[in-house]
C-alpha positions as CSV (number, residue, x, y, z in Angstrom):
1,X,0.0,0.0,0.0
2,X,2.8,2.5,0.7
3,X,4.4,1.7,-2.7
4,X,1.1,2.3,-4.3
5,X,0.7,6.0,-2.4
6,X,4.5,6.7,-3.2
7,X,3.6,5.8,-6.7
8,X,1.0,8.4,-6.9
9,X,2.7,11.0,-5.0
10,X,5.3,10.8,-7.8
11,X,2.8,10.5,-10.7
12,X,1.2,13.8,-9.3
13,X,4.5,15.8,-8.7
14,X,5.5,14.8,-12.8
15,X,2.6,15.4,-14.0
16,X,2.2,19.4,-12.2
17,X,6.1,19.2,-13.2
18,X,5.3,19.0,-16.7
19,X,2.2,20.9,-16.7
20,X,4.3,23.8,-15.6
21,X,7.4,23.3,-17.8
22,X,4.7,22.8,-21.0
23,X,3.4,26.5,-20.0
24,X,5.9,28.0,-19.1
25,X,7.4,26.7,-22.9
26,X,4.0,28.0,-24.5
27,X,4.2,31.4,-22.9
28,X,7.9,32.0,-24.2
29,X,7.1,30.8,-27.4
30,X,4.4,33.3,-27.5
31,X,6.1,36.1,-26.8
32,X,7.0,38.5,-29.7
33,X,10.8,40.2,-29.6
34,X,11.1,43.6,-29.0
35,X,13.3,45.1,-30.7
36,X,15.1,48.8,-30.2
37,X,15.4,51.8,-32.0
38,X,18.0,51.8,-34.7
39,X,20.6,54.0,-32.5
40,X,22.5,55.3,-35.3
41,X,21.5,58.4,-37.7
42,X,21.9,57.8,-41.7
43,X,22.2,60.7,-43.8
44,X,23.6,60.8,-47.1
45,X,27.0,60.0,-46.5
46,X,26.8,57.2,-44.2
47,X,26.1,56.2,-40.1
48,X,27.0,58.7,-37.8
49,X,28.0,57.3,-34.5
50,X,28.8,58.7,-31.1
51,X,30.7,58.1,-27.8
52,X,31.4,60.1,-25.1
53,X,33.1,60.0,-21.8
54,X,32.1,61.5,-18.6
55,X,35.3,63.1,-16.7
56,X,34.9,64.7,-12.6
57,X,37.2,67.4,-12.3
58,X,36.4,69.7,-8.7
59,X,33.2,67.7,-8.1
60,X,31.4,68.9,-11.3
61,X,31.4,66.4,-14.2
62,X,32.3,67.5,-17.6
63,X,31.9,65.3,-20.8
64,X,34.3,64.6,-24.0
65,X,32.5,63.4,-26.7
66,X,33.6,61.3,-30.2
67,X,31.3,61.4,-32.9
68,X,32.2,59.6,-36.3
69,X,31.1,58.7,-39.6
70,X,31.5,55.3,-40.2
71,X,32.1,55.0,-43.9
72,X,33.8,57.7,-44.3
73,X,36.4,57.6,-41.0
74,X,35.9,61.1,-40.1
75,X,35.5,62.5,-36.8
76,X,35.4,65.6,-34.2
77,X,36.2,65.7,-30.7
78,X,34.3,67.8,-28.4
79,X,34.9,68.8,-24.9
80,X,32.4,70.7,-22.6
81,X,34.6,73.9,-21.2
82,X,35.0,74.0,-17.2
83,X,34.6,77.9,-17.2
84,X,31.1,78.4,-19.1
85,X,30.1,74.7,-20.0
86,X,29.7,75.1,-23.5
87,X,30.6,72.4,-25.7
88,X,33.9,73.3,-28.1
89,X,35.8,71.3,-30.9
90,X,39.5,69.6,-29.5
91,X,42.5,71.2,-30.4
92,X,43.6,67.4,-31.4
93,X,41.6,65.3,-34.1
94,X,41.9,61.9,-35.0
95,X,42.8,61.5,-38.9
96,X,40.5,60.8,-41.0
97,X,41.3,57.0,-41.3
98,X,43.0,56.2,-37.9
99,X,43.7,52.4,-38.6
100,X,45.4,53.1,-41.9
């Protein structure tokens, strides 16, 4: 009789087991993928990308920032000034095809 019982126990813990791991299967299947926003800009001559750094200089934070043109190779440098916080174009560029 206690095999029997045991049995069932079993039988009843696989069978919620797989009720849950079918589901769960279904639901995941179901969902649809989300996808992002394109992050980069086209315009006529190619992808435009941008990076910038954040830097803490006398507990404010001031930013440099990269943006490129990814076909093309070319780039400016900006930094924000510490005395007004305007943004301004680096004294030193990158050439226009860095890894050549």
């Amino acid at each position: 009789m206690q095999i029997s019982n045991f049995l069932q126990k079993c039988f009843g813990i696989a069978l919620v087991s797989g009720t849950i791991l079918f589901g769960s299967a279904a639901l995941i299947a179901t969902i649809n993928p989300v996808k992002a926003d394109n992050p980069t800009t086209v315009n006529e001559s190619g992808k435009i990308m941008m990076d910038q750094i954040n830097i803490q200089r006398d507990g404010k934070s001031y930013y440099h920032i990269l943006i490129w043109d990814t076909e093309s190779g070319k780039s400016k440098m900006y930094y924000q000034s510490t005395s007004d916080g305007s943004y301004k174009i680096g004294s030193n560029q990158l050439p226009s095809s860095p890894l050549y």
